[in-house]
N, C-alpha and C positions, 0 to 999 in steps of 0.2 A: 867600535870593534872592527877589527879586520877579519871578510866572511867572503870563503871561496863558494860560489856555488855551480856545481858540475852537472853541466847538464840547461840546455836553452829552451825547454821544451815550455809548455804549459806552466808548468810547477816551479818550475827554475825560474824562468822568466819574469812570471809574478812575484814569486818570495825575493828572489833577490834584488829585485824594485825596491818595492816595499821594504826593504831592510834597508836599502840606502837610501829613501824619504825621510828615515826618523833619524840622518846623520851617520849610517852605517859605510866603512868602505866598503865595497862590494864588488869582485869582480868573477863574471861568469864565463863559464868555458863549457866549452862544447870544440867537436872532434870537425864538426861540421862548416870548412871555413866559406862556404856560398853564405851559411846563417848568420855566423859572423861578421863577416863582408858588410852584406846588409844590416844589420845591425849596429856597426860601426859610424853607417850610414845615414841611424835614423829611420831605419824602416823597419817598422815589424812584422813579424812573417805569421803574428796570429791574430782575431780576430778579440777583443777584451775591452769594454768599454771604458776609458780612461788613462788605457795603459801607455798607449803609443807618448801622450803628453807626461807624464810621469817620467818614463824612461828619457824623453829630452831633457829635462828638467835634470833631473840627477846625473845624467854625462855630462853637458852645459856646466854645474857644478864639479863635474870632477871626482864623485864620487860612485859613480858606475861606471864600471868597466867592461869590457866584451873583449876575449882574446883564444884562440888557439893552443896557447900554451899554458899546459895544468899545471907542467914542474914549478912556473915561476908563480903561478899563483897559490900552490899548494904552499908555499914556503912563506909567502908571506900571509898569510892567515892564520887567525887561531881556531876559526870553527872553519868545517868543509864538511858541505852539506850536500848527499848527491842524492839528483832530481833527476837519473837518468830514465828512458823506459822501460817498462816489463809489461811487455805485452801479452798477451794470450799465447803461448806453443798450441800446436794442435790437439794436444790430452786439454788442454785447460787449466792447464798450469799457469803459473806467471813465467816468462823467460826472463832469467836474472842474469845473463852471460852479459848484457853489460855491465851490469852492479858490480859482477867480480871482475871485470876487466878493470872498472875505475878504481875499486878497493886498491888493485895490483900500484895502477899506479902513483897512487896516491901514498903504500906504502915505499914505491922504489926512490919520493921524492922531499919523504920526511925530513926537516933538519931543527926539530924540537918539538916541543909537548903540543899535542891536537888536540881538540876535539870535532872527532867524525860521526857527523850524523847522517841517519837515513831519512830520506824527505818522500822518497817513492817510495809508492806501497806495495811492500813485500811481505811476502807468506813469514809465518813467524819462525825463527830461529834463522833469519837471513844477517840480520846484524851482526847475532854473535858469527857468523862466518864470515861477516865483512871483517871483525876484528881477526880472529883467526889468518885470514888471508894479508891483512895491513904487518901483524907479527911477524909471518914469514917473510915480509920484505925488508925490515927497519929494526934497526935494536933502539929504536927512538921511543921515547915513553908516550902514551898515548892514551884515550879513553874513545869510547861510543858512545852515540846514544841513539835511540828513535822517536820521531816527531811527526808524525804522521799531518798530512796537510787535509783540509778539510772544506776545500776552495769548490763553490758553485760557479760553472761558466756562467759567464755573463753578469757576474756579481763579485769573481774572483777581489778586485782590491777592497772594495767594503770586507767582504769576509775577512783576509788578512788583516787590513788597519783595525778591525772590531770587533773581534773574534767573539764567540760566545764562551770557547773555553781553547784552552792549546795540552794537547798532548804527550807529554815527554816521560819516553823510557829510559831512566837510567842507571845504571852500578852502583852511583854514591852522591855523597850528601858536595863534594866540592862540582861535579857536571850539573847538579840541580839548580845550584843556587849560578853557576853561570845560564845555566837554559835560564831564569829565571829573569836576570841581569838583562840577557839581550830581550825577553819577550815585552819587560815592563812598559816601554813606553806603548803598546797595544792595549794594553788591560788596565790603563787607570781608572773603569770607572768599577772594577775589581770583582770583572769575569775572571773565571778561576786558571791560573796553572797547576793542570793535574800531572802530578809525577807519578809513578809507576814501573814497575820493573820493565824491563825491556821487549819483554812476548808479548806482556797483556799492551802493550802499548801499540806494537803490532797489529796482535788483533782485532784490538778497540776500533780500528778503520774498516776491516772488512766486514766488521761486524753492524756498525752504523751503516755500510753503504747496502748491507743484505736485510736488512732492518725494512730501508727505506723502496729497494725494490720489491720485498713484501708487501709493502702497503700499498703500490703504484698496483700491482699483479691483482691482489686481491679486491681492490676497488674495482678494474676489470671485470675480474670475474661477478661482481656484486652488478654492475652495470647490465653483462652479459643475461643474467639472473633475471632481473629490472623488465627485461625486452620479452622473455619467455612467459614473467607473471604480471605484466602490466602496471607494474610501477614503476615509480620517476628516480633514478637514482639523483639524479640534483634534492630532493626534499630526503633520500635515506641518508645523503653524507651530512647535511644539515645536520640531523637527527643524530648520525653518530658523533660529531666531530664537536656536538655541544658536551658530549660529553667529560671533562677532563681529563678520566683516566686516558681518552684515544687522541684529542686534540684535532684541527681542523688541519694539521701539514697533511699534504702527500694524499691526498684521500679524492682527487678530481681525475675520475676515466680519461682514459686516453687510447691513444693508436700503441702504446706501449713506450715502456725507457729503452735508453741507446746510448751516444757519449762514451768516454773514455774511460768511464769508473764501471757502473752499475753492471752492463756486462763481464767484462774482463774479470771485476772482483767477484760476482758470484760464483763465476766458473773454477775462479783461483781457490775459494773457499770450500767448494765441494771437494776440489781435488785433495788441495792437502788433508783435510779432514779424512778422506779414501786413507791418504799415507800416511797417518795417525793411526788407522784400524778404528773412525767411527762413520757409520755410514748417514749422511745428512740426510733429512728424509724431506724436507719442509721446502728446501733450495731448488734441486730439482724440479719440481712440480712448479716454483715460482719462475724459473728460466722457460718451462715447459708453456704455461701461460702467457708468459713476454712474447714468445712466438709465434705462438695463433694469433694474439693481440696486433699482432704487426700485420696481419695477413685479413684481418676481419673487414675493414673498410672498402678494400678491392674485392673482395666477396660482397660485401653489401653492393656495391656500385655493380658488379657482374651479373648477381640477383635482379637487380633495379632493371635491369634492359634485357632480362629472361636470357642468360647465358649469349647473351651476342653482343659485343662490345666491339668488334673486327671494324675498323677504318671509324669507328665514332672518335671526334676530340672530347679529352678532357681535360681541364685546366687544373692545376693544383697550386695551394698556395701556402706555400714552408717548405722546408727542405732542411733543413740542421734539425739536427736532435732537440733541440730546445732552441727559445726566442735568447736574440743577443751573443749569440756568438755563432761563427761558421762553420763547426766543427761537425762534420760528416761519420764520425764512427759510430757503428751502427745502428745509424738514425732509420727510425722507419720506413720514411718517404721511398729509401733506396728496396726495401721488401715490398710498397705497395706498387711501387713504380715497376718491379721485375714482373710483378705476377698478374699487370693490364696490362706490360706489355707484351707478352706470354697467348693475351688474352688476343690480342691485335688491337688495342687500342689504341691513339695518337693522342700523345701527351706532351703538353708544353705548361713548364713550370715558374712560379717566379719566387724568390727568396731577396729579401735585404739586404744579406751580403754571402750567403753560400754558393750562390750559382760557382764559383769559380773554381773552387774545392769539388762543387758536383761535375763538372766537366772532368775534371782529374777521374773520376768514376765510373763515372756510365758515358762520357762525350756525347755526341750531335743524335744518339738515339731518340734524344729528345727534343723537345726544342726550349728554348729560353727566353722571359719576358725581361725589357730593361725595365717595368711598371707593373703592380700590378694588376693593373687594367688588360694590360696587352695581351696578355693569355686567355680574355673572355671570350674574343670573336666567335663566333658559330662553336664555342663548347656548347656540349650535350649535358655535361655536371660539371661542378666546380667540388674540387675536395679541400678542406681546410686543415692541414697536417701539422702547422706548428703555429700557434698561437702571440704570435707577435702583433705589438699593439696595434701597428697600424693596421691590420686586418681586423681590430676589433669593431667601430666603428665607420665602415663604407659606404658609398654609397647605394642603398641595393636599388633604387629606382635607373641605375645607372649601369647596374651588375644585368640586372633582367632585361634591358633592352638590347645589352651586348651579346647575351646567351641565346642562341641556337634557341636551349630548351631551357627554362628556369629550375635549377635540382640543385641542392647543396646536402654534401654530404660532412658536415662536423665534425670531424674528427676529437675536437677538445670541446663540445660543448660551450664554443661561446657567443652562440646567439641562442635569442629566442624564437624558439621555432612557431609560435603561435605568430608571433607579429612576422613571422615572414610569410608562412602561408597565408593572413589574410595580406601580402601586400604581392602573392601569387604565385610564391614560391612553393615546391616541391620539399619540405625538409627531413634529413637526417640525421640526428645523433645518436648517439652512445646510450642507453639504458633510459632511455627518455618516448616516453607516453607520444604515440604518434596519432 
């Protein structure tokens, strides 16, 4: 099938890959021609385990495209699917101005029957106004639908080549059975295509992704809990996560969620809901919790050195919101890092591959390791903020002799704190029996 996809971001990038792997023509656009440029070029401007090879692989073939120009790819495709962003406005809204700018032109360049899908996730009733807006430009016949994408960084193309289920809201029974058509070869081994009307299809994503920073929140606070009554939250998620009804996902403490979904869509969820006339009660309080959570670790370390942190180093180690991809939106490291350096601390950080995106951020405030060794000299603590593997097993006989002072503060819980303090470490974690 021939499949426009608008928009080069995250979403765009990968679905439209991925649709031209399994023989799809596919060409993407975006407004943005430096992203193109480079893309044209074989470079990618994100950070995706597998991707950068994929996308040569399907240009080499001939089957992926990158271009500047929507009219000419809007006309020769049958589906156009737009991946563009909508990001946070300051109420906590989603901003959808460009949804409806690409609706515009996608209607100004119609020249037969479409099918235009939504891939970014917008608040519910955006589709029917993307159709709305496409009629006002085109007496050309046309349908919608929404598809909501369901892609974990770092994992992004396994999720799409293997989905566990796909999404699609649509009008009628001939857009289903083509949503169906292009998804088939993903789902042979016959995860489901859910069809559904258009809103709840919508919804179904903000509702999974406010689901899941429920659970990230409330393990939190059950951790939090943990430290006040002296028990171990590693043996309560045990204990819960055996259970079926709750399941083991999503249930391990942390410094809090960040990324380009979990914030953005709660905030997007509260809001519309406000302009619905129902007031969320549950959402808030879990947004309310993500934020202390972000703020708790540099308090522990603050605590740790009785409110004087002024010219001591501390070394940190993660910096992206999650292991495996570089993606800085609002990743915690960027709240614990403001509020020791607030404190007067001296901070040098190392990440796998986000230093570069953190520069774009905070610049030379800090300082940056090319290893993660390099950031241990004379630190006073080590903080462990994103849990990538190579930090899982270290050397700590090699950690202690570089540190100043031997103190780690956990952030994800993955070591054991017994076998460090007898190998003479200082240890800290999350909701864990000191």
């Amino acid at each position: 099938m021939n499949i426009c996809m608008i928009g080069t971001g995250y979403v765009g990038l990968v679905t439209g890959t991925c649709f031209s792997e399994t023989g799809n023509d596919v060409t993407c656009v975006d407004i943005d021609r430096e992203k193109i440029a480079l893309l044209n070029q074989g470079k990618v401007p994100i950070y995706e385990p597998g991707l950068d090879e994929m996308i040569r692989r399907n240009v080499t073939e001939g089957r992926l495209l990158f271009t500047t120009d929507i009219g000419k790819a809007v006309q020769g495709a049958l589906f156009i699917f737009i991946a563009v962003g909508t990001p946070s406005a300051d109420d906590g809204s989603a901003d959808l101005s460009a949804v409806w700018a690409v609706a515009r032109e996608i209607g100004k360049h119609m020249n037969g029957y479409k099918i235009v899908v939504t891939k970014s996730t917008v608040p519910v009733g955006t589709t029917e106004r993307v159709k709305a807006i496409i009629a006002g430009e085109t007496n050309q016949t046309f349908d919608v639908a929404s598809n909501p994408e369901f892609l974990k960084e770092g994992a992004a193309i396994d999720d799409f080549m293997k989905p566990d289920r796909v999404v699609c809201g649509t009008e009628g029974p001939r857009v289903s059975e083509l949503m169906k058509e292009l998804y088939a070869p993903f789902i042979r081994t016959g995860n489901p295509v859910l069809i559904m009307d258009i809103r709840s299809s919508e919804l179904t994503k903000y509702a999974a992704n406010a689901m899941l920073a429920t659970r990230i929140s409330f393990m939190n606070e059950m951790a939090n809990l943990c430290e006040k009554l002296g028990a171990d939250v590693n043996l309560v998620r045990r204990g819960m996560g055996s259970d079926p009804r709750i399941g083991s996902s999503f249930l391990f403490p942390g410094v809090g969620y960040g990324g380009s979904c979990f914030p953005k869509d709660v905030k997007a969820i509260i809001k519309f809901g406000l302009e619905a006339g129902y007031d969320m009660k549950i959402l808030p309080m879990v947004e309310e919790v993500n934020m202390l959570q972000k703020r708790l670790l540099a308090d522990k370390v603050i605590a740790y050195f009785k409110g004087n942190v002024k010219g001591k180093k501390i070394a940190l180690w993660g910096l992206s919101f999650k292991p495996k991809t570089d993606d800085m939106r609002d990743a915690p490291s960027l709240v614990i890092i403001e509020r020791l350096l607030e404190a007067g601390a001296v901070i040098e950080a190392f990440d796998p591959v986000a230093t570069h995106e953190t520069k774009k951020i905070i610049g030379d405030r800090i300082g940056y390791g090319i290893k993660n060794h390099d950031v241990l000299k004379d630190a006073e603590a080590l903080l462990v903020i994103t849990e990538w593997n190579e930090f899982r097993e270290p050397d700590f006989d090699k950690i202690r002799a570089l540190m100043k002072s031997p103190v780690i503060f956990d952030g994800r819980n993955i070591y054991d704190g017994k076998k460090l303090q007898e190998k003479g470490f200082q240890y800290f974690g999350l909701g864990i029996k000191q």
